[in-house]
C-alpha positions as CSV (number, residue, x, y, z in Angstrom):
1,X,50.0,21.8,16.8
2,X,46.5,20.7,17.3
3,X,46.6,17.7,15.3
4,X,49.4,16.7,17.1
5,X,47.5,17.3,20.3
6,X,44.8,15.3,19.0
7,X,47.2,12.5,17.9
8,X,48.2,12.4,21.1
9,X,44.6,12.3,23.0
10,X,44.2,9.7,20.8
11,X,47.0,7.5,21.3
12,X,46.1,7.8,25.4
13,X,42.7,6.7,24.9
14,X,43.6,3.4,23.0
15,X,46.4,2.8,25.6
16,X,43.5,3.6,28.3
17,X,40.9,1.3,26.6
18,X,43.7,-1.7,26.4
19,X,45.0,-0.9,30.1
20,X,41.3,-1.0,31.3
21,X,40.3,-4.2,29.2
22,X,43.3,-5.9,31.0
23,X,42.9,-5.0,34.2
24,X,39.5,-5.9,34.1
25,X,39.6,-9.1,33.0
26,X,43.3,-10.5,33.5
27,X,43.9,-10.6,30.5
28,X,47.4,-9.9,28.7
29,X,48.5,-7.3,25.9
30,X,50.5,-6.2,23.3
31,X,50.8,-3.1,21.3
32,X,46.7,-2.4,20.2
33,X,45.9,-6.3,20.9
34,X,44.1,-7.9,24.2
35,X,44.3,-11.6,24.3
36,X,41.2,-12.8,27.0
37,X,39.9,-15.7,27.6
38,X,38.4,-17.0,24.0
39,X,38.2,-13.6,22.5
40,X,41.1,-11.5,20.7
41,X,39.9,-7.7,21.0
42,X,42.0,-5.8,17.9
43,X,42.1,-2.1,19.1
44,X,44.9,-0.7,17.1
45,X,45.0,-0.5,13.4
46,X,46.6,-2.0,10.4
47,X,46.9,-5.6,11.7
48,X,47.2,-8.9,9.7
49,X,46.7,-12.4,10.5
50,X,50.6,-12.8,10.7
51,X,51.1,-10.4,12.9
52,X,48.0,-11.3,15.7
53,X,49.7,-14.8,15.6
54,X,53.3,-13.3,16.5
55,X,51.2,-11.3,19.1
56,X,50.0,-14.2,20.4
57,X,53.5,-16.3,20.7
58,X,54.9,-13.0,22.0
59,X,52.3,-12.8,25.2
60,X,52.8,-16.7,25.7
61,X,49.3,-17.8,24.1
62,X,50.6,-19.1,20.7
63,X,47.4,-21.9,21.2
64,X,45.0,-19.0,20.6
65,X,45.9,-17.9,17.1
66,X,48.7,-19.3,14.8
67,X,49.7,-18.5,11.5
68,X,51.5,-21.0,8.4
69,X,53.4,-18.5,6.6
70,X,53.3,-21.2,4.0
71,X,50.3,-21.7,3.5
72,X,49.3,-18.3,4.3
73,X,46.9,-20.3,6.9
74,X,45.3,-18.9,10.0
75,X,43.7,-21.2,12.9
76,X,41.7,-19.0,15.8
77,X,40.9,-20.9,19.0
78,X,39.1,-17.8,19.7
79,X,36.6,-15.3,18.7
80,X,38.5,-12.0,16.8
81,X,36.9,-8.5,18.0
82,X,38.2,-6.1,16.0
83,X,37.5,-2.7,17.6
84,X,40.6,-0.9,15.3
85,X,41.1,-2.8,11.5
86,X,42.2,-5.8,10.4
87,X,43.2,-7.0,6.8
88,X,42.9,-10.6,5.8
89,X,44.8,-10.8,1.8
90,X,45.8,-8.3,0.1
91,X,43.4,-6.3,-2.3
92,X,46.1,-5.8,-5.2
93,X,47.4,-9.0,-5.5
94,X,45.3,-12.8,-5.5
95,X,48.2,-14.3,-5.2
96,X,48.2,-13.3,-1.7
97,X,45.0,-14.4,-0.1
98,X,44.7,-16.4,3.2
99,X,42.6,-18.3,5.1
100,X,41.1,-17.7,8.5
101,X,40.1,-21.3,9.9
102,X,37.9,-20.8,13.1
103,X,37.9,-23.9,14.9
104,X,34.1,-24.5,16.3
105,X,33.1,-26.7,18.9
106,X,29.5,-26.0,19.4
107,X,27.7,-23.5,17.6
108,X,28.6,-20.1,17.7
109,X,31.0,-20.5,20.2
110,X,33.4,-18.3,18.3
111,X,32.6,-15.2,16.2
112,X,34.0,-12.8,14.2
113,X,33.2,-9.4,15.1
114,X,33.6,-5.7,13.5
115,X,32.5,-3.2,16.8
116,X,31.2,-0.1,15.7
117,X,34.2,1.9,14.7
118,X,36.2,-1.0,13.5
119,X,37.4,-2.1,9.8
120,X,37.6,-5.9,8.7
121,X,39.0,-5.7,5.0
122,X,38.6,-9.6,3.0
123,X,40.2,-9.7,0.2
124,X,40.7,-12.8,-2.1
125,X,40.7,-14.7,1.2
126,X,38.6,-17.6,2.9
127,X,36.8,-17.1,6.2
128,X,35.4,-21.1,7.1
129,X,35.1,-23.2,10.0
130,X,37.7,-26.2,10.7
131,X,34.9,-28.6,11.1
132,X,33.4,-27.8,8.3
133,X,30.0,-29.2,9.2
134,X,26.8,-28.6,8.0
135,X,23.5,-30.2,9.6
136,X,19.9,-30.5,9.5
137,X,19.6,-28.6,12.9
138,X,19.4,-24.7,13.3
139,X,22.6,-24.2,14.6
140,X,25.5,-26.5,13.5
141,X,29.1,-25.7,14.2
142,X,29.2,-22.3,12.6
143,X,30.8,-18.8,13.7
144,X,28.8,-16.4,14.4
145,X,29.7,-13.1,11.9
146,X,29.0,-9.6,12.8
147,X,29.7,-6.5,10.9
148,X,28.3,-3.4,13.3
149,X,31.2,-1.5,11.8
150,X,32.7,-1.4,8.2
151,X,33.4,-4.4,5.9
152,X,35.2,-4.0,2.8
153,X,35.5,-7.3,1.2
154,X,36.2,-8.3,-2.4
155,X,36.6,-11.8,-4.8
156,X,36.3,-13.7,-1.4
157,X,34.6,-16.6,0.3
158,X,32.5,-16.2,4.2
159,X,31.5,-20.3,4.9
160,X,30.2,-22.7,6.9
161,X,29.0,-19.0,8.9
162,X,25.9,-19.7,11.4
163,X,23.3,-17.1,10.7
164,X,21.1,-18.3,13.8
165,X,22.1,-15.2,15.6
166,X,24.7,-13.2,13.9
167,X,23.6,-10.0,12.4
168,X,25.8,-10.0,9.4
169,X,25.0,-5.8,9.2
170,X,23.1,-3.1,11.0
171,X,22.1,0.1,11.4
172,X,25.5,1.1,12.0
173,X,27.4,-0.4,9.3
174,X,29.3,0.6,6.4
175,X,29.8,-2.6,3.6
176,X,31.4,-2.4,0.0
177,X,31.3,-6.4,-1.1
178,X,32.2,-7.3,-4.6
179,X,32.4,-11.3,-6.0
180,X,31.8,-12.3,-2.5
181,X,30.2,-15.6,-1.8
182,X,28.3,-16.1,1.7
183,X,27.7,-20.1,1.3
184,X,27.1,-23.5,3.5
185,X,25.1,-21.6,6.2
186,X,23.1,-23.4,8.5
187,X,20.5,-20.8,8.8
188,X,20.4,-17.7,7.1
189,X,23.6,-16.2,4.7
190,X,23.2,-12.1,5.1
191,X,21.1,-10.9,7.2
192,X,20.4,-7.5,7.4
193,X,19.2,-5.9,10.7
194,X,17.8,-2.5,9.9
195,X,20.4,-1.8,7.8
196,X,20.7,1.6,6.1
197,X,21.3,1.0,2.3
198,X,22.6,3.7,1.4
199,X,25.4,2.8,3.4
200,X,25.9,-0.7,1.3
201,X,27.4,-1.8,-1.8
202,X,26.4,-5.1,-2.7
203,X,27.8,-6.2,-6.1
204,X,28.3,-9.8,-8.2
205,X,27.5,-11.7,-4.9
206,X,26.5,-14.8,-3.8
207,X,24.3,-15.7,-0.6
208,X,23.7,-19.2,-0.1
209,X,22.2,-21.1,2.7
210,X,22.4,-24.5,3.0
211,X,19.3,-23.5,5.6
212,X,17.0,-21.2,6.0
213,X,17.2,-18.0,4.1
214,X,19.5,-16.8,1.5
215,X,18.7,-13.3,2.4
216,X,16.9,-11.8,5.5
217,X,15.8,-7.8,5.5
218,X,14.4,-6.9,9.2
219,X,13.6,-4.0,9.1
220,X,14.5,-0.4,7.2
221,X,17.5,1.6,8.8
222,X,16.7,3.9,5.7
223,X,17.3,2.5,2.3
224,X,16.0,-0.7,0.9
225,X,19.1,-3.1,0.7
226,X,20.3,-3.2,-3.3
227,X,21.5,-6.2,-4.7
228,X,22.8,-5.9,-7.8
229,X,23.6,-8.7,-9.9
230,X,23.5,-11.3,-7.0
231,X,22.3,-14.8,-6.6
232,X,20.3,-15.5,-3.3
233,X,18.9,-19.3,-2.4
234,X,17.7,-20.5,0.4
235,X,15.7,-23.9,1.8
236,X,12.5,-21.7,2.9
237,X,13.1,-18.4,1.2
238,X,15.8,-16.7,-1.1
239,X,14.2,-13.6,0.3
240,X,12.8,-12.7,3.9
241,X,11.2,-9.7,4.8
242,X,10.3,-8.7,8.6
243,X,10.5,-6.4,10.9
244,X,8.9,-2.9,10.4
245,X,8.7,-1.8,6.5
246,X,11.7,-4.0,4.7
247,X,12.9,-2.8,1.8
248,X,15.1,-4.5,-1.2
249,X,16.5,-3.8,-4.5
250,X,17.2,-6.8,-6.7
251,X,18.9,-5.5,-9.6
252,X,19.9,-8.2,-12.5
253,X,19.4,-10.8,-9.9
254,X,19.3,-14.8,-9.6
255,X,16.8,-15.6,-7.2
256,X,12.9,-18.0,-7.3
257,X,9.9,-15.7,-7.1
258,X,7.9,-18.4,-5.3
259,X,10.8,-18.0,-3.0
260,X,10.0,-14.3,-1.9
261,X,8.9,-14.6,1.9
262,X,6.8,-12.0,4.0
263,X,7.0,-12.5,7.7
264,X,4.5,-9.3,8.4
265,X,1.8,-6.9,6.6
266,X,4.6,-4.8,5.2
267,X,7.3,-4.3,2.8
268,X,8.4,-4.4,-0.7
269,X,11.0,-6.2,-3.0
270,X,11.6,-4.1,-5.9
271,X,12.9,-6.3,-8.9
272,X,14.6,-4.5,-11.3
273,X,16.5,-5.1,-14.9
274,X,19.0,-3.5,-16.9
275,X,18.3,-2.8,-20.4
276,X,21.0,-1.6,-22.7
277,X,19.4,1.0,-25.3
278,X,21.7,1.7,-28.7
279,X,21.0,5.2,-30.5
280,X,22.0,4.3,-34.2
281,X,21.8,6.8,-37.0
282,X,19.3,4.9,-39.4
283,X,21.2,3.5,-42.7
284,X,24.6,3.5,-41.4
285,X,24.1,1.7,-38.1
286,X,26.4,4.5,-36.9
287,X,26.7,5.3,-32.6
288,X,25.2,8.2,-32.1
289,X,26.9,9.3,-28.7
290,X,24.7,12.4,-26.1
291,X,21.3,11.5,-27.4
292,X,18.9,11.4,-24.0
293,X,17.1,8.4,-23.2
294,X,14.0,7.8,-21.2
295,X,12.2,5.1,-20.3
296,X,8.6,5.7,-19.0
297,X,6.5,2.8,-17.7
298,X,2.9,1.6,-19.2
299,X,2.0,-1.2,-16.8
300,X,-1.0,-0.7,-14.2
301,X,1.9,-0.5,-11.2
302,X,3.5,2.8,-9.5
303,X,4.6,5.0,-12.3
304,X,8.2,5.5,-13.5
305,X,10.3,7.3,-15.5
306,X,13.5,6.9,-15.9
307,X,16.7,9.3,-18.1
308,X,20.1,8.7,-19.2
309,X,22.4,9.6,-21.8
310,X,24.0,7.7,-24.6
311,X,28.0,6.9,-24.1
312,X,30.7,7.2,-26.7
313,X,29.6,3.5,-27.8
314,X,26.2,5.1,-28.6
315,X,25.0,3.2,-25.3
316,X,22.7,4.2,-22.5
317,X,21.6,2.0,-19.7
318,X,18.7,2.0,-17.5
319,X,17.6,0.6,-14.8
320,X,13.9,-0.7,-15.0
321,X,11.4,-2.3,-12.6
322,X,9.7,-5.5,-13.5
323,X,7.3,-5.1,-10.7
324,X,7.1,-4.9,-6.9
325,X,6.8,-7.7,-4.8
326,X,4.4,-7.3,-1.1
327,X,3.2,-9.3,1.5
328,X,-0.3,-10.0,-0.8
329,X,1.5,-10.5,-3.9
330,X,5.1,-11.8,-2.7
331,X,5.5,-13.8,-6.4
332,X,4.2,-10.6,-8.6
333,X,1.7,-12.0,-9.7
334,X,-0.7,-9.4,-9.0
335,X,-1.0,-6.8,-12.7
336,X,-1.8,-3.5,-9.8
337,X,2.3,-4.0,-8.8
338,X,4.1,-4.5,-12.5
339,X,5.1,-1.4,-13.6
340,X,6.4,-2.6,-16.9
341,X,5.9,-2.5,-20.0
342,X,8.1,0.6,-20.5
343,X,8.1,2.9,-23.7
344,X,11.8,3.6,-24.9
345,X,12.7,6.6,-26.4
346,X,15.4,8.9,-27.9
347,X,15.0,12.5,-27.4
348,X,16.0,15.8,-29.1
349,X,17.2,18.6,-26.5
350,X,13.7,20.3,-28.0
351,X,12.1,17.2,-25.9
352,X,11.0,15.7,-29.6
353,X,10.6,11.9,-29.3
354,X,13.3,10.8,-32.4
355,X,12.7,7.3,-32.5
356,X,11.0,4.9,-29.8
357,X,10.2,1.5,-28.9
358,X,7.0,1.2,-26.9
359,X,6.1,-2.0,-24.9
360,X,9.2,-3.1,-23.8
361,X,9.3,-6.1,-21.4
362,X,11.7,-5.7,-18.7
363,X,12.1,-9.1,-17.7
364,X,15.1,-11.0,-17.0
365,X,19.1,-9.7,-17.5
366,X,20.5,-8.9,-20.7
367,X,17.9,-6.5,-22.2
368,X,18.5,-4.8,-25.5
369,X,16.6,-2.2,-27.3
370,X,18.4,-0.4,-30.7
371,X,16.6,2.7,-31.6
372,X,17.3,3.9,-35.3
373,X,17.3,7.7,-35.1
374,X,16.7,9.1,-39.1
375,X,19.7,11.6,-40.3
């Protein structure tokens, strides 16, 4: 009986929010959807592209937002606010992607915008203007992209975005992105305004600026932003840092040391590798699956250790830092911030070092160390 209470308090407020939104502003509704002016507000949940363009032939503005079933095309005259969730593809099948063509005028005169509370899901999709423009000014004929809610997004393509002013997350938002390329922006590709990284999953992306900055940090919401096996490139920087105390993680990344950028006297850019370590039994070559791996550093930086366990293959990965990039030493150059070299070794549950490697170089992707444990 209470959740159905609650259902229904629910289902008032939305209709209460619309009906307000309306009245307010003249605009016209239907079902979750408020069609103003040169915004879409999306209040309800579980809308396509498809179905905002019948919306919009329904309440008379088909000129706002029309869909080619064909094509599985979309073409917004106007900004999309989404306030409830919106899914652009499908996330099981590639086969059914779209694209969502925002046709610019002037820049940023059309966004794309996740409220706090809402849900954009991109999934083998393109997001790009109609234009397609790039120039040598600040602020071409981009969209301006927000996420201050959640974005789930995966094996898709965000273009031709203007990253003058949009704040692509924030302190309030949630993101899982996986293959997803941020490319052809004027200005900066992601930036992240005191984002919280716990609250992100950033996996095998891309953020490239034809601009700026591939990637800009202002700020710590909490965790540093981790980027894990990404590729960042910008004009100025691949990295910015500003704002109070920026943090990132660059895990098995592509990016130019040189192009590490520090707007202030604080914050770090932790570049880290993976290193695969293989315990072998010594004269067969055979996996040896549960030994315990650790990896303790011997450079002059911050001290680290880091454990793991071998899999069924006989193979443990860790995670190892390279060194720590600041605003006096933004390239690493500086031997007080490397923390590796890193001795490698196998352990016995007694804590008895079984084999080791010491001086390991974590430097660049790929990393392999084979420890030959004796019978």
């Amino acid at each position: 009986m209470l959740k159905k209470l609650n259902l229904l308090l629910a289902v008032v407020a939305l209709a209460c929010v619309v009906g307000l939104a309306v009245l307010m502003s003249g605009a016209q509704a239907r079902e979750g959807v408020v069609f103003a002016g040169k915004a879409i507000e999306v209040y309800g949940r579980g809308y396509t592209l498809a179905r905002l363009a019948q919306l919009a032939e329904e309440v008379g503005h088909p000129e706002m937002f029309r869909y080619d079933p064909r094509k599985r095309e979309a073409m917004a005259n106007a900004s999309l606010i989404i306030h409830g969730s919106l899914t652009i593809g499908d996330p099981a099948d590639p086969k059914l992607g779209e694209t969502l063509l925002l046709n610019t005028v002037v820049c940023g005169d059309l966004q794309v915008q996740v409220a706090r509370g809402g849900e954009l899901g991109v999934y083998h999709s393109v997001l790009q203007t109609v234009s397609q423009v790039i120039t040598e000014e600040k602020c071409s004929r981009g969209y301006y992209f927000f996420a201050d809610g959640a974005l789930k997004a995966a094996d898709s393509r965000i273009l031709y975005m203007s990253g003058a002013r949009g704040k692509t997350v924030t302190a309030n938002s949630q993101a899982d992105l996986e293959r997803v390329t941020f490319g052809l922006s004027d200005d900066v590709s992601f930036h992240a305004y005191y984002a919280d990284g716990a609250r992100l999953a950033l996996r095998d992306c891309q953020f490239l600026a034809e601009g700026n900055f591939g990637v800009w940090v202002e700020g710590s919401g909490g965790a540093p932003l981790r980027l894990v096996r990404c590729r960042l490139s910008g004009a100025e920087a691949d990295l910015k840092l500003s704002g109070y105390r920026p943090a990132a993680e660059l895990v098995d990344c592509q990016f130019r040391r040189g192009k590490v950028r520090f707007e202030h006297e604080s914050g770090t850019a932790t570049v880290k590798w993976t290193v695969a370590v293989k315990a072998v039994e010594r004269g067969t070559g055979k996996p040896l699956p549960g030994v315990a791996i650790q990896a303790t550093s011997e450079g002059r930086g911050a001290s680290e250790t880091v454990r793991g366990t071998t899999g069924p293959d006989g193979v443990c990965p860790l995670v190892l830092t390279e060194y720590i990039a600041t605003p006096s030493s933004p390239a690493g150059g500086d031997a007080a911030n490397t923390v590796t070299p890193h001795r490698i070794a196998a352990l016995a549950p007694s804590g008895e070092t079984l084999a080791e490697k010491p001086g390991y170089a974590a430097r660049g992707a790929h990393g392999s160390v084979t420890l030959e444990i004796p019978r």
